[in-house]
PyMOL Python script that loads the backbone (N, CA, C, O; Angstrom):
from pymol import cmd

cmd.read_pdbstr("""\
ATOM      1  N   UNK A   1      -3.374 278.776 106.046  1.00  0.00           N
ATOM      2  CA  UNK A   1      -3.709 280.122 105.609  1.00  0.00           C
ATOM      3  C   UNK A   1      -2.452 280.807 105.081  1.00  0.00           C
ATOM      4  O   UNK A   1      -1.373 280.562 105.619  1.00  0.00           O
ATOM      5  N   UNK A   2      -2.543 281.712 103.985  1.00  0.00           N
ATOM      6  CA  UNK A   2      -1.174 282.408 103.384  1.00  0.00           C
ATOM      7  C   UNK A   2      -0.978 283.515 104.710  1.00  0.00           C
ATOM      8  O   UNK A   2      -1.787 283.882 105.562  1.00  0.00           O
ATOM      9  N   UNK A   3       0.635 283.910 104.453  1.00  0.00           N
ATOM     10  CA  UNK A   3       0.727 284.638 105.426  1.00  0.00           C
ATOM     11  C   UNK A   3       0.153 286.174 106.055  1.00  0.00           C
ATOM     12  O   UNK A   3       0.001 286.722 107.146  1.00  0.00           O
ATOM     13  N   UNK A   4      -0.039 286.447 104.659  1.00  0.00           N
ATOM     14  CA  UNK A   4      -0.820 287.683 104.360  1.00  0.00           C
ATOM     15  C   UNK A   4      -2.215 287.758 105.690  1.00  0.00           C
ATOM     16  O   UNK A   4      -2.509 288.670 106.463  1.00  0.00           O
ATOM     17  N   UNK A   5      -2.913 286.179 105.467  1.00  0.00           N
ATOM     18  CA  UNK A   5      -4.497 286.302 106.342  1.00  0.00           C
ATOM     19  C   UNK A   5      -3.697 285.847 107.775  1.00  0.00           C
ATOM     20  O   UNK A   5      -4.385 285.434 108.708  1.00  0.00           O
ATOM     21  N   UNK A   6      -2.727 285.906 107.866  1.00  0.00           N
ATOM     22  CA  UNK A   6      -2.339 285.589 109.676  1.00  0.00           C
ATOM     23  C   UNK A   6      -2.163 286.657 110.455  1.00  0.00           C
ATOM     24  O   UNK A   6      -1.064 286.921 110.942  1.00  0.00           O
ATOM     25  N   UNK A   7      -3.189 287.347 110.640  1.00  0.00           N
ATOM     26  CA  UNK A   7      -2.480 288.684 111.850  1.00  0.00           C
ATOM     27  C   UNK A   7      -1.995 288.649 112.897  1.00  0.00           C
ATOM     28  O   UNK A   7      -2.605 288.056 113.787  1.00  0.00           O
ATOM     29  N   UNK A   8      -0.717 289.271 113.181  1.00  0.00           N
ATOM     30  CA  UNK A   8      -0.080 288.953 114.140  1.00  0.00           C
ATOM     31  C   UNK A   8      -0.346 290.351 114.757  1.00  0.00           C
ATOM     32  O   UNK A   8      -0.713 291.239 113.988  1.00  0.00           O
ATOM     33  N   UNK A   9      -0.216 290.587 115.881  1.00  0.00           N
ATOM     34  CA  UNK A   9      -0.216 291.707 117.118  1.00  0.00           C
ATOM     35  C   UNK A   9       0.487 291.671 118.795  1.00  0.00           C
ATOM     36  O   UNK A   9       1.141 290.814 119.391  1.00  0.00           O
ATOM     37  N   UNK A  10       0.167 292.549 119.041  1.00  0.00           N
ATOM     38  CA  UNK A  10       0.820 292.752 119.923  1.00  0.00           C
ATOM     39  C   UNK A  10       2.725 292.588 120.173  1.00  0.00           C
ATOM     40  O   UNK A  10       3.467 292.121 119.309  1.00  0.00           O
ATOM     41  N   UNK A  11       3.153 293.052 121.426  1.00  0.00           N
ATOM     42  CA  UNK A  11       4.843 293.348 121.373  1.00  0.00           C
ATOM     43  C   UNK A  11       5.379 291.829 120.722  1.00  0.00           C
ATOM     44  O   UNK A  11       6.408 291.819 120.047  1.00  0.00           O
ATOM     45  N   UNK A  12       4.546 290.448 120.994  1.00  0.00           N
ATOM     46  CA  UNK A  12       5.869 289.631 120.341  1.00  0.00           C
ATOM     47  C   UNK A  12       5.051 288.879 119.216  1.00  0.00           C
ATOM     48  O   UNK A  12       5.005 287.658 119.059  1.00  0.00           O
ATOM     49  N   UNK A  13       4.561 289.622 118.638  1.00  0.00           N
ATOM     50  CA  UNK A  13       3.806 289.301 117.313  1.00  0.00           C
ATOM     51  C   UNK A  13       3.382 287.734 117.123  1.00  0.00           C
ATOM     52  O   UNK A  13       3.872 286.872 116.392  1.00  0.00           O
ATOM     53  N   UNK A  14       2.229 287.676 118.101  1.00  0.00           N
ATOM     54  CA  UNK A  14       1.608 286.339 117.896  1.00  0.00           C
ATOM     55  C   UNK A  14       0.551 286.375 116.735  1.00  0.00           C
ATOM     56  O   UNK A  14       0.338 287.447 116.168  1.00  0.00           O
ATOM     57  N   UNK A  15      -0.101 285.260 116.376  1.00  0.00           N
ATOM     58  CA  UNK A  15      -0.963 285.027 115.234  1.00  0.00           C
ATOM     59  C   UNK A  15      -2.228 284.956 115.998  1.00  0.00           C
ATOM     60  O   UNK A  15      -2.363 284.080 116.852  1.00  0.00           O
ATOM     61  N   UNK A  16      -3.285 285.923 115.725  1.00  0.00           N
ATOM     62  CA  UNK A  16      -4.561 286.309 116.322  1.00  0.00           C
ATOM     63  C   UNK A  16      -5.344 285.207 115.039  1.00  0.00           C
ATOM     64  O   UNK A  16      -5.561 285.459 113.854  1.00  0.00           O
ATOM     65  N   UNK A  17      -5.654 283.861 115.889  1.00  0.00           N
ATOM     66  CA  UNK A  17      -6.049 282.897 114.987  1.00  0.00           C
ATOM     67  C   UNK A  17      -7.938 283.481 115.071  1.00  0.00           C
ATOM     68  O   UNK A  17      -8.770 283.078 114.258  1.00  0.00           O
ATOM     69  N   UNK A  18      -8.208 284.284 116.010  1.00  0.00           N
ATOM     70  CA  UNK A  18      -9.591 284.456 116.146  1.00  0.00           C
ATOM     71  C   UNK A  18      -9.757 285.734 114.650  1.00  0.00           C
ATOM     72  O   UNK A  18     -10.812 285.748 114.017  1.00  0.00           O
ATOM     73  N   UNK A  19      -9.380 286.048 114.528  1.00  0.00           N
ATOM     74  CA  UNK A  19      -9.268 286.883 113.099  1.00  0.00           C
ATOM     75  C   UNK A  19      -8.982 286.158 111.824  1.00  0.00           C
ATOM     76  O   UNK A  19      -8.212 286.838 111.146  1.00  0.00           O
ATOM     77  N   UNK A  20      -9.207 285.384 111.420  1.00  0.00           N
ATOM     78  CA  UNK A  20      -8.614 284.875 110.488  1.00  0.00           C
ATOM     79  C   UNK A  20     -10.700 284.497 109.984  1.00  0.00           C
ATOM     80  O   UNK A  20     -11.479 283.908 110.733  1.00  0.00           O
ATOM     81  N   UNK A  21     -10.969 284.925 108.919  1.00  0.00           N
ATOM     82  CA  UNK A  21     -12.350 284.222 108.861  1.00  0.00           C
ATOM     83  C   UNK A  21     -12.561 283.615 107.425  1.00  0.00           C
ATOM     84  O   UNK A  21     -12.108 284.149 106.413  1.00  0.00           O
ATOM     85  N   UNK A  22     -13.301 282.433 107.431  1.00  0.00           N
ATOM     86  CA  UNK A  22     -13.639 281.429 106.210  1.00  0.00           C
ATOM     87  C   UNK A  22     -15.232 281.735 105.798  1.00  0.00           C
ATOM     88  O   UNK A  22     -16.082 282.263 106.515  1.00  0.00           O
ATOM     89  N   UNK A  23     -15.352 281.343 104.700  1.00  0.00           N
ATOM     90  CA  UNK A  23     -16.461 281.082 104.355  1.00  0.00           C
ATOM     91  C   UNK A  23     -17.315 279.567 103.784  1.00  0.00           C
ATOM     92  O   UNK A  23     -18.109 279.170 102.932  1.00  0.00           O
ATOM     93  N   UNK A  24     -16.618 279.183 104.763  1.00  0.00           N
ATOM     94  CA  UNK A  24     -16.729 277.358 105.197  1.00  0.00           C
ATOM     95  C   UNK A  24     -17.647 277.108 105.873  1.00  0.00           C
ATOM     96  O   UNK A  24     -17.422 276.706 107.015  1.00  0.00           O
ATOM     97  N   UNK A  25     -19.149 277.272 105.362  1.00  0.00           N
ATOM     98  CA  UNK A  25     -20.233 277.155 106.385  1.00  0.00           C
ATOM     99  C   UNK A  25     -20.798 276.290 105.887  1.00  0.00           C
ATOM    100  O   UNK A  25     -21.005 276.222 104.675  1.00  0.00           O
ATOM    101  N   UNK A  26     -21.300 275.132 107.055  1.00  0.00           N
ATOM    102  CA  UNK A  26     -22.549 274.717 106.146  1.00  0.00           C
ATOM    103  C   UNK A  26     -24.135 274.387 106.317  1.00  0.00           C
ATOM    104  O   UNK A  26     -24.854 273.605 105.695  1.00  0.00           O
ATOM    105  N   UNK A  27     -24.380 275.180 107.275  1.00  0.00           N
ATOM    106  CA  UNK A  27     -26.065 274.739 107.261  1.00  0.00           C
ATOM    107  C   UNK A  27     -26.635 276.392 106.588  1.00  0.00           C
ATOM    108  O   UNK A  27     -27.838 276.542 106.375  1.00  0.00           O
ATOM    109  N   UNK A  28     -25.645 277.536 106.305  1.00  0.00           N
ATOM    110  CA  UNK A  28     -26.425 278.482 106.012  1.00  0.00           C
ATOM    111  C   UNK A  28     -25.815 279.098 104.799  1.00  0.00           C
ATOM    112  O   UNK A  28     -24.707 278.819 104.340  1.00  0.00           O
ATOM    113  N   UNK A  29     -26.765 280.069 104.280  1.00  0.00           N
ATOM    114  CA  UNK A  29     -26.464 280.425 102.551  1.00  0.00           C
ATOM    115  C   UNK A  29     -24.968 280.778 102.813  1.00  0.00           C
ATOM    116  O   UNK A  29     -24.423 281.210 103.828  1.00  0.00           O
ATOM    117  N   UNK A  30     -24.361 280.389 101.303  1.00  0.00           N
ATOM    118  CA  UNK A  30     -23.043 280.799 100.930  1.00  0.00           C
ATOM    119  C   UNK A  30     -22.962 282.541 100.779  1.00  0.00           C
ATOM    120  O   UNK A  30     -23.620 283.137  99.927  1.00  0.00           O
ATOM    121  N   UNK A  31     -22.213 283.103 101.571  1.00  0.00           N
ATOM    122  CA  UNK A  31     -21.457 284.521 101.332  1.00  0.00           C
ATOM    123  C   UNK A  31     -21.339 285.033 100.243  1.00  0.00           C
ATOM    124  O   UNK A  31     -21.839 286.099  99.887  1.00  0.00           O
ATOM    125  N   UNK A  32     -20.641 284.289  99.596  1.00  0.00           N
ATOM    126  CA  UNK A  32     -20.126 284.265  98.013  1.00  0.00           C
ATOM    127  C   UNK A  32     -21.878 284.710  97.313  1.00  0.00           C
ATOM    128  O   UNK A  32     -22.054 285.655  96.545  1.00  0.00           O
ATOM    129  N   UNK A  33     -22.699 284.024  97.679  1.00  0.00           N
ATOM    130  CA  UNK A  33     -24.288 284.129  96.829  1.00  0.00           C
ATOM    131  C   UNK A  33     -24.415 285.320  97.721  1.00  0.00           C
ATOM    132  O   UNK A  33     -24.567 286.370  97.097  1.00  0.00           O
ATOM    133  N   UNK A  34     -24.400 285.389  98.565  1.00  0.00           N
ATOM    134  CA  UNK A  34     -25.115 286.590  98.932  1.00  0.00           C
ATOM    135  C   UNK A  34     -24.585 287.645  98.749  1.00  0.00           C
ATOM    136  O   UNK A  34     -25.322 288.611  98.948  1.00  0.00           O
ATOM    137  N   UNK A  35     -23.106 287.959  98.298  1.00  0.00           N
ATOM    138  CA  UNK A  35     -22.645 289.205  97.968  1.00  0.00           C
ATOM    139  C   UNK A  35     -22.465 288.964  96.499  1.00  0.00           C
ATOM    140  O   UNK A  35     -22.090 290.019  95.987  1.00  0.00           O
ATOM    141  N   UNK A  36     -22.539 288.341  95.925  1.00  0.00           N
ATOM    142  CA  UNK A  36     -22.734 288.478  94.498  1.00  0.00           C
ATOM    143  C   UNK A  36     -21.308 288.690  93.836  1.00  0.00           C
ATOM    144  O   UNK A  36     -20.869 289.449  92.971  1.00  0.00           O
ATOM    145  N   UNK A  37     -20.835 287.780  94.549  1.00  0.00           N
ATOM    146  CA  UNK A  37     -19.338 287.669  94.989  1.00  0.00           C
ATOM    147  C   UNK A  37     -18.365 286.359  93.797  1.00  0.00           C
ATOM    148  O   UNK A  37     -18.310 285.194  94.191  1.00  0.00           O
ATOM    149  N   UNK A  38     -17.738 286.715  92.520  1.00  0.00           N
ATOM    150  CA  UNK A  38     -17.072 285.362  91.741  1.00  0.00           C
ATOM    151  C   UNK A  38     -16.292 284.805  92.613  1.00  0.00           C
ATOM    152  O   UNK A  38     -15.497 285.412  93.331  1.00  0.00           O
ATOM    153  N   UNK A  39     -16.543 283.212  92.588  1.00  0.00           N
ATOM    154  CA  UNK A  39     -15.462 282.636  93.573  1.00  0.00           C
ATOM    155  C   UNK A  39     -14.064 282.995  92.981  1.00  0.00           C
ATOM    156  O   UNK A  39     -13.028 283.133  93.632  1.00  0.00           O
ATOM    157  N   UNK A  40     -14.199 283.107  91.785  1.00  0.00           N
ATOM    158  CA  UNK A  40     -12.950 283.006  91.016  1.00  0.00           C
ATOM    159  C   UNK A  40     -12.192 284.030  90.785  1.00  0.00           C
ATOM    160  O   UNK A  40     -10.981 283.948  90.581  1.00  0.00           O
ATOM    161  N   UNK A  41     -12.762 284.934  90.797  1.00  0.00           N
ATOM    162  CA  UNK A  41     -11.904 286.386  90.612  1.00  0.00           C
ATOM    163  C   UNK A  41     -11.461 287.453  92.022  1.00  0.00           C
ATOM    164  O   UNK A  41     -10.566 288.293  92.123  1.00  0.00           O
ATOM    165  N   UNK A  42     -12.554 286.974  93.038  1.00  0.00           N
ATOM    166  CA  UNK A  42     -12.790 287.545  94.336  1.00  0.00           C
ATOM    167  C   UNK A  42     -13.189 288.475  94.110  1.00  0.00           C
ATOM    168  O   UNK A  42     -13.627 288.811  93.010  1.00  0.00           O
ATOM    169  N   UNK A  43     -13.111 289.554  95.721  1.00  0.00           N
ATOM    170  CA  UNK A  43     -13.271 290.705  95.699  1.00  0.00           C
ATOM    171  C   UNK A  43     -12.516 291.462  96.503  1.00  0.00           C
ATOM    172  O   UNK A  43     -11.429 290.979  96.822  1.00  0.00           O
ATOM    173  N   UNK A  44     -12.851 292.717  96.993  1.00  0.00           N
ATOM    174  CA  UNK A  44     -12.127 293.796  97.520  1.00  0.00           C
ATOM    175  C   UNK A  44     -13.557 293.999  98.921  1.00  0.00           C
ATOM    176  O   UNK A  44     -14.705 293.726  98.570  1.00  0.00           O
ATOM    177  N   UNK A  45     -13.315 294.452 100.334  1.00  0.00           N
ATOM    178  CA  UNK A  45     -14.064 294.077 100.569  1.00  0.00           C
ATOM    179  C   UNK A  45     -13.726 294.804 101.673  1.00  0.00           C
ATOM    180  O   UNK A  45     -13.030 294.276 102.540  1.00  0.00           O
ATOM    181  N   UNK A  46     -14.306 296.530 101.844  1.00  0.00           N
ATOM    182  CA  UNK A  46     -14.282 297.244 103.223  1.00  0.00           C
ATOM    183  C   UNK A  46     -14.866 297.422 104.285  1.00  0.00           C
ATOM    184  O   UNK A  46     -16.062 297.688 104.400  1.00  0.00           O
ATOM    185  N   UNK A  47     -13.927 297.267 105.321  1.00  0.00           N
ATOM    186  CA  UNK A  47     -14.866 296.822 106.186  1.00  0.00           C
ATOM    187  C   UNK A  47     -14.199 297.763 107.374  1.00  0.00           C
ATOM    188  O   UNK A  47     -13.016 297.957 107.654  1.00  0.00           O
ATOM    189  N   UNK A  48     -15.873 298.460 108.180  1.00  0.00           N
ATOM    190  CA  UNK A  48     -15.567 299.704 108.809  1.00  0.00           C
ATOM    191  C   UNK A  48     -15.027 299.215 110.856  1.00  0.00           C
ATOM    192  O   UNK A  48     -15.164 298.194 111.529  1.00  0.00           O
ATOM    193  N   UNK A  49     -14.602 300.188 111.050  1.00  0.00           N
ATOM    194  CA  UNK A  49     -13.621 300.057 112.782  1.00  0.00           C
ATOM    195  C   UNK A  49     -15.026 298.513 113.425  1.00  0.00           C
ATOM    196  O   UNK A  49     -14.874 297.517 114.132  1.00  0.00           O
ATOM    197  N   UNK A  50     -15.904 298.939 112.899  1.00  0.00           N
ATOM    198  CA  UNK A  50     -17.174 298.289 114.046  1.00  0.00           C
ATOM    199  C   UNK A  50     -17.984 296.925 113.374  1.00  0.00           C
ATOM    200  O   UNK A  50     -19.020 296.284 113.551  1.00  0.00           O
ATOM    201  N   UNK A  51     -16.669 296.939 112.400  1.00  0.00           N
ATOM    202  CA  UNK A  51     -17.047 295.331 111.378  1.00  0.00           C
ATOM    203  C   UNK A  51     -18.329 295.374 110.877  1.00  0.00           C
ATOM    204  O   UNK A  51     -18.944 294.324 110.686  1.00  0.00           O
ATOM    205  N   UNK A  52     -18.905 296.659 110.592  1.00  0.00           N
ATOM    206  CA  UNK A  52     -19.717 296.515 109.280  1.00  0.00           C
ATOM    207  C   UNK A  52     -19.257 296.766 107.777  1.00  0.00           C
ATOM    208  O   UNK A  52     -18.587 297.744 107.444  1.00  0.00           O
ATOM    209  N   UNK A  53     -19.685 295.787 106.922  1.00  0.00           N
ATOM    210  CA  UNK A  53     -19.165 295.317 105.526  1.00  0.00           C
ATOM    211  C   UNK A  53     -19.338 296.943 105.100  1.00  0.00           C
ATOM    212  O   UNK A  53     -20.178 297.455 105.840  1.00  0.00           O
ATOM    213  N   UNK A  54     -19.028 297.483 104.551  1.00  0.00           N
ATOM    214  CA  UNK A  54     -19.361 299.175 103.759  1.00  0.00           C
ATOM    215  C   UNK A  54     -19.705 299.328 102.650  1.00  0.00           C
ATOM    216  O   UNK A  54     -20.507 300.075 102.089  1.00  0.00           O
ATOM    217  N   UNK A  55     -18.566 298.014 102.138  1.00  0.00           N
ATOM    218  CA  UNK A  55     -18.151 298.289 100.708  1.00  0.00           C
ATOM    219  C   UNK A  55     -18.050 296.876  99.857  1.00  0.00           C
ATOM    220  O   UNK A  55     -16.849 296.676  99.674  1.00  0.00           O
ATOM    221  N   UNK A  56     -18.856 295.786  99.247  1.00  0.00           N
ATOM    222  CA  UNK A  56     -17.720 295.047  98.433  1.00  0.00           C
ATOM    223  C   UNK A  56     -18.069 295.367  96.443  1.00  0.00           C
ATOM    224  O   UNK A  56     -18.994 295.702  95.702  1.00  0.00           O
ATOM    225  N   UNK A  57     -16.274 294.888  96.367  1.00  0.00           N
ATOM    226  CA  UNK A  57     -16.171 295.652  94.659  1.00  0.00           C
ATOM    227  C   UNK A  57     -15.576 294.199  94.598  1.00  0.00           C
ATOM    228  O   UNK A  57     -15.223 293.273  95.329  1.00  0.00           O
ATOM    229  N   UNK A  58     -15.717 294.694  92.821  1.00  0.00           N
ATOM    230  CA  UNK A  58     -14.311 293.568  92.133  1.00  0.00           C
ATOM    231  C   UNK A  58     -12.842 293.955  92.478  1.00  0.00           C
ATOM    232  O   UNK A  58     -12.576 295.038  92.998  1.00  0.00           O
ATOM    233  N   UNK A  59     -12.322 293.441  92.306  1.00  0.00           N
ATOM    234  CA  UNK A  59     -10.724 293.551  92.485  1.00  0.00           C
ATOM    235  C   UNK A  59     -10.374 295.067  91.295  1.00  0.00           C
ATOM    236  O   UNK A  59      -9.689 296.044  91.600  1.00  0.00           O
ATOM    237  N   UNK A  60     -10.769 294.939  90.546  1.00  0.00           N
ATOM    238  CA  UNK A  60     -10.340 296.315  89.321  1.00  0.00           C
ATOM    239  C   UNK A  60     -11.007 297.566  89.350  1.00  0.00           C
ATOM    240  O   UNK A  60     -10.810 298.517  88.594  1.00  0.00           O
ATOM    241  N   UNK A  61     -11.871 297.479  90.354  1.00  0.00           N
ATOM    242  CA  UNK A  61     -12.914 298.756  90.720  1.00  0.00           C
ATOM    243  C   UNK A  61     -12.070 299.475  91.337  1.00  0.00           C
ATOM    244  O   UNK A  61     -12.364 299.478  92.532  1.00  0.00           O
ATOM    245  N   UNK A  62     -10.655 300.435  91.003  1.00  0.00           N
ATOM    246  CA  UNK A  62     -10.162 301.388  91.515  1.00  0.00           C
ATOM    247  C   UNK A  62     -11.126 302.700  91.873  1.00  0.00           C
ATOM    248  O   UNK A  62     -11.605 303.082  92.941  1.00  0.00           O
ATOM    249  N   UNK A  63     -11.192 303.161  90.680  1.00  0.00           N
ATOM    250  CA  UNK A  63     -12.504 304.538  90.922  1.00  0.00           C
ATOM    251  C   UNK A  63     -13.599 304.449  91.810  1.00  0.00           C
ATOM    252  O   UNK A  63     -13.907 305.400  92.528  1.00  0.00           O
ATOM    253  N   UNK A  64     -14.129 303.517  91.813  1.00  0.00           N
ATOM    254  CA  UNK A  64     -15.361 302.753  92.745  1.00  0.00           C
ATOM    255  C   UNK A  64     -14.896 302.890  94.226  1.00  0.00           C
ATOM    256  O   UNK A  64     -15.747 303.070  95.097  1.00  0.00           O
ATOM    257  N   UNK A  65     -13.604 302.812  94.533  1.00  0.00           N
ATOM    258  CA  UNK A  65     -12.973 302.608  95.786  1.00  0.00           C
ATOM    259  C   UNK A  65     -12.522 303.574  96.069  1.00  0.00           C
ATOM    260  O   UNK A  65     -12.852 303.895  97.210  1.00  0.00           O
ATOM    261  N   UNK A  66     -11.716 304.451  95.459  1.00  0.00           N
ATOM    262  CA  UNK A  66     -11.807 306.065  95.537  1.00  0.00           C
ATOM    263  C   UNK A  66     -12.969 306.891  95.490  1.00  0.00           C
ATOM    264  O   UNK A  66     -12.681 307.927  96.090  1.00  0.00           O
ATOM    265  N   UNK A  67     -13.836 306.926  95.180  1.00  0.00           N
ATOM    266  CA  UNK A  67     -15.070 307.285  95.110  1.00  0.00           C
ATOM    267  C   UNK A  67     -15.419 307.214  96.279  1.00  0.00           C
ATOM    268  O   UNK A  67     -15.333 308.274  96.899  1.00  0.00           O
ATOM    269  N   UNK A  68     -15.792 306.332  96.830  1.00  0.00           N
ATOM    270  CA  UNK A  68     -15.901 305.834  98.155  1.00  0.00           C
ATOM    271  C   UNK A  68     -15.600 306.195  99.358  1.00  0.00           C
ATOM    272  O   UNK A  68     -16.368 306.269 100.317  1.00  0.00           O
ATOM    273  N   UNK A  69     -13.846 306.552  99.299  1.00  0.00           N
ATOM    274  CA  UNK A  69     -13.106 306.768 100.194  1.00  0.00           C
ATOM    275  C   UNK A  69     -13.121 308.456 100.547  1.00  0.00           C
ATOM    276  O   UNK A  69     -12.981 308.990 101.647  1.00  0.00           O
ATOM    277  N   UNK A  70     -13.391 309.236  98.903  1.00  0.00           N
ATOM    278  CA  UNK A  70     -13.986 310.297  98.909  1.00  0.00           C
ATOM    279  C   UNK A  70     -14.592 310.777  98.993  1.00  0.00           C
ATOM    280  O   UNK A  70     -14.478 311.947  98.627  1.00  0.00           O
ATOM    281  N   UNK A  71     -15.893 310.259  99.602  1.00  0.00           N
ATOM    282  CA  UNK A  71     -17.244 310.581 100.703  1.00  0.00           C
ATOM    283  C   UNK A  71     -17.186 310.663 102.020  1.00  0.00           C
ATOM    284  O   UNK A  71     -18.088 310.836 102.840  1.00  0.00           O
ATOM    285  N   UNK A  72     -15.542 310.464 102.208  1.00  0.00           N
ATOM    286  CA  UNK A  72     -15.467 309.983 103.989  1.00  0.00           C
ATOM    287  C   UNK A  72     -14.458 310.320 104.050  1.00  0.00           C
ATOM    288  O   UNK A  72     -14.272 310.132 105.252  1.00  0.00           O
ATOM    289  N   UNK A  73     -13.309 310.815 103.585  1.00  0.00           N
ATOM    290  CA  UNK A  73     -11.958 311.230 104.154  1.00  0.00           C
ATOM    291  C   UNK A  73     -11.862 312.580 103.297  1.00  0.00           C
ATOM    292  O   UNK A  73     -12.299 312.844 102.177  1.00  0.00           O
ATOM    293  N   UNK A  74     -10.936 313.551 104.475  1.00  0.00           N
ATOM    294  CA  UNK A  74     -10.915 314.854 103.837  1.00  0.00           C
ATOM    295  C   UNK A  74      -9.193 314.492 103.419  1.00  0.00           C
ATOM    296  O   UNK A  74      -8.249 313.938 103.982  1.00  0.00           O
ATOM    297  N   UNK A  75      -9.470 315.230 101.966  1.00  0.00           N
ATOM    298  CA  UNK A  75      -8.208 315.571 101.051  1.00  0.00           C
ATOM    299  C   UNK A  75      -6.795 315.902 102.083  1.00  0.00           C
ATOM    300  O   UNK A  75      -6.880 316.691 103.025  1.00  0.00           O
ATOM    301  N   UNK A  76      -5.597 315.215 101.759  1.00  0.00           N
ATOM    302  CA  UNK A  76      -4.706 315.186 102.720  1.00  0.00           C
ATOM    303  C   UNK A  76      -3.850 317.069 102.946  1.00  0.00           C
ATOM    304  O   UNK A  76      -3.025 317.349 103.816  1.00  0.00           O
ATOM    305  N   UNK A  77      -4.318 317.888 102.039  1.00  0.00           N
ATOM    306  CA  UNK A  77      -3.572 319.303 102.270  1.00  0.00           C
ATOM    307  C   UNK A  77      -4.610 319.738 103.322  1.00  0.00           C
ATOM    308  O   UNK A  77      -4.115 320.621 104.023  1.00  0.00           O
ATOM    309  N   UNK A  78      -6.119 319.376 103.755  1.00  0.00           N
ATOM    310  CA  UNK A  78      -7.042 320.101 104.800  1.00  0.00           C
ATOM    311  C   UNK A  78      -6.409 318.996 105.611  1.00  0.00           C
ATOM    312  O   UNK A  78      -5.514 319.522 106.273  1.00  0.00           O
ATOM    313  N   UNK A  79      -6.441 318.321 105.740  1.00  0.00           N
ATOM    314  CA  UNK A  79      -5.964 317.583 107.139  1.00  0.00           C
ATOM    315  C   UNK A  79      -4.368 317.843 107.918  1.00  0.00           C
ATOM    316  O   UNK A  79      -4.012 317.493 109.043  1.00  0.00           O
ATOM    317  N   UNK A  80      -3.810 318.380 107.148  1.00  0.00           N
ATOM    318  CA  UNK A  80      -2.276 318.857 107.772  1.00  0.00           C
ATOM    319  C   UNK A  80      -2.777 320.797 107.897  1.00  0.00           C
ATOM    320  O   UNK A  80      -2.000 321.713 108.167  1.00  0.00           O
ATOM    321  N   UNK A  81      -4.276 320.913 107.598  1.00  0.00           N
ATOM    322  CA  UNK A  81      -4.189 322.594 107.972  1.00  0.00           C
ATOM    323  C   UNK A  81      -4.580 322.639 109.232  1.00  0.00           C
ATOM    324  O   UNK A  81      -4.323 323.626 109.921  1.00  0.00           O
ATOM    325  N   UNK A  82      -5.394 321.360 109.812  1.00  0.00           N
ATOM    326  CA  UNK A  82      -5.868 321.638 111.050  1.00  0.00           C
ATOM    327  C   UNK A  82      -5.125 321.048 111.847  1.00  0.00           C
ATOM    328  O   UNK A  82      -5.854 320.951 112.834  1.00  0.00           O
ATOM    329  N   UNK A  83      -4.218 320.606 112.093  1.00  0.00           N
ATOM    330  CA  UNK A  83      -2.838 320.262 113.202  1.00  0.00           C
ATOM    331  C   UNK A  83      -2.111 320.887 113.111  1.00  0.00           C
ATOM    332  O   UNK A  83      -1.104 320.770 113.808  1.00  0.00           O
TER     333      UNK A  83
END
""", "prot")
cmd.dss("prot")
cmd.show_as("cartoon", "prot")
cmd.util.cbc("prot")
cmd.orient("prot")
């Protein structure tokens, strides 16, 4: 796996190999088909505290992802008014 998909945690930064996930299955439909997903280009792919999928885009869907993020997070000048 690149180093990027190895999460490491805790104080002496081990590799949480139970996090690391494939889409190497094989008795059930491919991921890739079911999200409508190019193997080749990938995607972008948010995913909320309680590991439900929210969101998947193409990789170039900036606005799409801001858009998004702007249905659910308040603008950063209201969030420094209420602390």
């Amino acid at each position: 796996m690149p180093t990027l998909l190895l999460p490491r945690k805790g104080r002496h930064g081990l590799i949480d190999y139970e996090k690391i996930f494939s889409s190497g299955v094989k008795n059930t439909m491919d991921i890739f088909d079911l999200r409508g997903i190019d193997r080749a280009q990938g995607a972008l792919i948010v995913v909320r505290p309680d590991q439900y999928i929210a969101q998947v885009l193409p990789l170039g869907a900036h606005q799409a992802l801001a858009d998004f993020f702007a249905g659910i997070m308040r603008p950063a000048d209201a969030a420094a008014s209420v602390i």
